[in-house]
N, C-alpha and C positions, 0 to 999 in steps of 0.2 A: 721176908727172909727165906721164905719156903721157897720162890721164883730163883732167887740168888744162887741157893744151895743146885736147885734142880738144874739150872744155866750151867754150874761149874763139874755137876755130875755129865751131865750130855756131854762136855767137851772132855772129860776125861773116856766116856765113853766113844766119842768121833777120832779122838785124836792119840789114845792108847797113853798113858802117863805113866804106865805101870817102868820100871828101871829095866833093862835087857841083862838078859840071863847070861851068866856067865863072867871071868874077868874081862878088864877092860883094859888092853893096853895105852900106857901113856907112854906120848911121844918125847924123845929124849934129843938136841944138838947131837948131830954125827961130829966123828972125827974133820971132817972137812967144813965145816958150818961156818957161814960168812954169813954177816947180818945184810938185809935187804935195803939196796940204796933207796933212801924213803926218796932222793932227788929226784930219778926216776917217776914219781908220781904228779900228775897233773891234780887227782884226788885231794879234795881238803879234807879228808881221812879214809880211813881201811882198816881193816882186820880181816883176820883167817882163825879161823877154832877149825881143832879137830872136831869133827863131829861125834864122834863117838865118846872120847874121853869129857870133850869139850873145853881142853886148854886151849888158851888162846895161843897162837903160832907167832902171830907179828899185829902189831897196831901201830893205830897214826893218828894222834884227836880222838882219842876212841870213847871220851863223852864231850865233842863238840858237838850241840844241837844243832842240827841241821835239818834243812826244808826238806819233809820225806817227798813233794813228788805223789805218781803214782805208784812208791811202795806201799801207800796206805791201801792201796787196793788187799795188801796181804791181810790186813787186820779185817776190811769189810767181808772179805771171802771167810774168814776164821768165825764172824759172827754170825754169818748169814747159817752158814752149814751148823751150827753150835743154835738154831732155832728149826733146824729138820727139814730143809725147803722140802716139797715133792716134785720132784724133780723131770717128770714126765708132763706136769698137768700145760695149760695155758698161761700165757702171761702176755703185756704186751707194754709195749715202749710210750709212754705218752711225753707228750710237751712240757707237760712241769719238769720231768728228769733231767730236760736239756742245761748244760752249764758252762757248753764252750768246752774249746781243748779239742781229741781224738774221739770220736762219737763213732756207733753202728750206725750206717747211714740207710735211715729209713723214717718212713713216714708215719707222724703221731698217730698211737692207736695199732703199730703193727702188731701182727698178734704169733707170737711162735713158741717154745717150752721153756721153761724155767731156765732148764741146761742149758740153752740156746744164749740163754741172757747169762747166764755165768759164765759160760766160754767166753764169751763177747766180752765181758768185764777183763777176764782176768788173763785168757790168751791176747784178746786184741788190743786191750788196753783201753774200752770203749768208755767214755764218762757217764755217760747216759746209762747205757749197761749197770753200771756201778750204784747209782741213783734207782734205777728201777729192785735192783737187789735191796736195797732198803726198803722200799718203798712195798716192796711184795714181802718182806719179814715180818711184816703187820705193827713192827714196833712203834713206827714213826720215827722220825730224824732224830730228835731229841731222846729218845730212847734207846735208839740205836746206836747212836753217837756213845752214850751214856755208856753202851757195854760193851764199845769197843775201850773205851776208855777204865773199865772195869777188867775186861782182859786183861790189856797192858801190866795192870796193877798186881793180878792175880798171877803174872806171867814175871813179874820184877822188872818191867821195864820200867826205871825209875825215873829217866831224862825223854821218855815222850808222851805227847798229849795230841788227839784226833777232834776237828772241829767237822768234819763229814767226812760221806767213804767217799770221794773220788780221787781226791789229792788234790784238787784244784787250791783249793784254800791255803794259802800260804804260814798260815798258822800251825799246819798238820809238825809237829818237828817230832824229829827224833834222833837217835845217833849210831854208830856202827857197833859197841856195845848191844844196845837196846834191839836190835835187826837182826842183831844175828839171833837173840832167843827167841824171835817172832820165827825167824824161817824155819828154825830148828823144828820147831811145835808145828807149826802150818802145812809145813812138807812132810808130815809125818802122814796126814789125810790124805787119800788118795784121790779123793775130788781135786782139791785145789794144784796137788803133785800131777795130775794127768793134764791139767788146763793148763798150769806154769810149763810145762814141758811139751805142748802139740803145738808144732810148727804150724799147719794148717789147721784152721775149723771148719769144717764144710755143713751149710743147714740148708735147711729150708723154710720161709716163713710160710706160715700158713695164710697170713690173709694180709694184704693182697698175694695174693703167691707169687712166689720170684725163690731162686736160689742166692745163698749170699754164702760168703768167704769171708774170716778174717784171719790174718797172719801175726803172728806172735813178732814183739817188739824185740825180740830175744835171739840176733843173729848169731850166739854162740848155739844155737838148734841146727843151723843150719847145717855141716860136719865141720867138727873139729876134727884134726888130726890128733889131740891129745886130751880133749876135754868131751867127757862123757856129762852131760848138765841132767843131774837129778831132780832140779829145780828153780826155779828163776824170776826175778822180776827186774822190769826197767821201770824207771822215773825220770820225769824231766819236768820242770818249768825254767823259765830264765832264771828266778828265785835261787832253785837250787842248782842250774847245771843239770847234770847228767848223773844218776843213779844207777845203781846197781846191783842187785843181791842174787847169788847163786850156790848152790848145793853142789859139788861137782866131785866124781869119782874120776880118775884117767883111764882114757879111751885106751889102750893097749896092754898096760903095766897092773897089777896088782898093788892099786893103793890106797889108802884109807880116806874116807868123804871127807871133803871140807866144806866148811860155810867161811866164803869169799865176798866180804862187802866192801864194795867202791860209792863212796858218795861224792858227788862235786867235781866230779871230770870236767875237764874242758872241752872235749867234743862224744859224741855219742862213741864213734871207734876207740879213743883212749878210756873208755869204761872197759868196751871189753880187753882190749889187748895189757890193761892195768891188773883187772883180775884174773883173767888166766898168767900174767909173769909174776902176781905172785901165789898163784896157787902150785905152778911148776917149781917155785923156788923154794917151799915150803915143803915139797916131797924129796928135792933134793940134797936139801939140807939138815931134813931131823929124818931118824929112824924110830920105827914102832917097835 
């Protein structure tokens, strides 16, 4: 009970719980407000919440379980940081972590810093990366899994369930509901916010040494003209399609963050080009 309470203290301590000061406006249908052609959508669901008040704006199946993908990367980064990594020391990739999928590509045993294997997980989308964050949390899988699956519950996600962090496992499910309270809490850290949002990682391993690069799966990084990305993750297996989760303020205009989840596109580009029309269509249509 003592480890439980101390787990849910640490994550109120990493990730700030406390309510923001001050009122909060809620957003209201404009005079002009035309509901959003769900036809338009390749997604087998979606929703937009305001992020601040945290109404929800538009949904679509918004408790269809569906195959998270590597969004479950968000929950291993939520658990790993919620057990204190040290974040400068050694770490290194071995062979057990491998599990197939998008991998750091390097040889068992390389050895480079913790932060190096978290960027790698959660910028580049690496599986291995993802496996060795576990696997250096000291928890063990089964007990890692265990409080990812305790977060969820401590968080109200009540339609998803984690069977390991990479996403491979096609059992990982959850729903655009349930993702968006993940992102909400997750993006709040600024570990896992600076990693969801750096286009490039630039390192260096230490042994054998070589420089390595990994680029975020997240081509709304690249420039929007309209979408500023506070946060982000992609997903994909055949299972699910194409996933999608994003935190997003507009790149020009004063407007209020949303949390934009697309799961189930039909191709990688219709994720993004899904949730940015309707996260545009959502500032154009309600007033704060």
């Amino acid at each position: 009970m003592k480890r439980i309470i101390s787990i849910i203290l640490i994550g109120a301590f990493c990730f700030g719980l406390a309510a923001p000061a001050g009122a909060v406006v809620v957003p209201e249908k404009n005079a002009s407000f035309k509901e959003y052609p769900v036809k338009n959508l390749t997604a087998n669901s979606a929703i937009v919440v305001d992020r601040a008040s945290k109404k929800v704006l538009f949904s679509h199946n918004h408790d269809l379980p569906w195959v998270a993908a590597s969004l479950t990367k968000i929950m291993s980064a939520v658990v790993f940081i919620e057990h204190n990594p040290s974040w400068y020391s050694t770490a290194n990739i071995l062979s057990a972590d491998e599990v197939g999928g998008g991998r750091l590509r390097v040889a068992s045993g390389a050895l480079m810093t913790v932060k190096d294997v978290f960027f790698s997980a959660i910028t580049g989308s690496a599986n291995n990366c993802a496996m060795a964050m576990m696997r250096l949390s000291g928890l063990g899988q089964d007990h890692f899994v265990a409080m990812m699956n305790f977060r969820a519950w401590i968080l109200g996600m009540k339609n998803s369930r984690f069977y390991e962090p990479s996403g491979m496992d096609v059992r990982n499910v959850t729903t655009v509901d349930d993702m968006a309270i993940l992102a909400d809490y997750a993006f709040n850290n600024g570990w896992i916010r600076r990693a969801a949002t750096t286009f490039w990682y630039k390192f260096n391993v230490i042994s054998p040494e070589m420089d390595k690069s990994v680029k975020n799966t997240n081509d709304l990084l690249i420039y929007d003209p309209d979408l500023y990305i506070t946060g982000g993750k992609t997903g994909y297996l055949d299972e699910s399609l194409y996933n999608l989760v994003i935190t997003t303020k507009h790149m020009r205009e004063t407007r209020p963050e949303l949390i934009v989840i697309v799961l189930g596109s039909d191709t990688r580009q219709q994720s993004f080009d899904e949730a940015k029309s309707l996260a545009l269509w959502m500032w154009d249509n309600y007033d704060w």
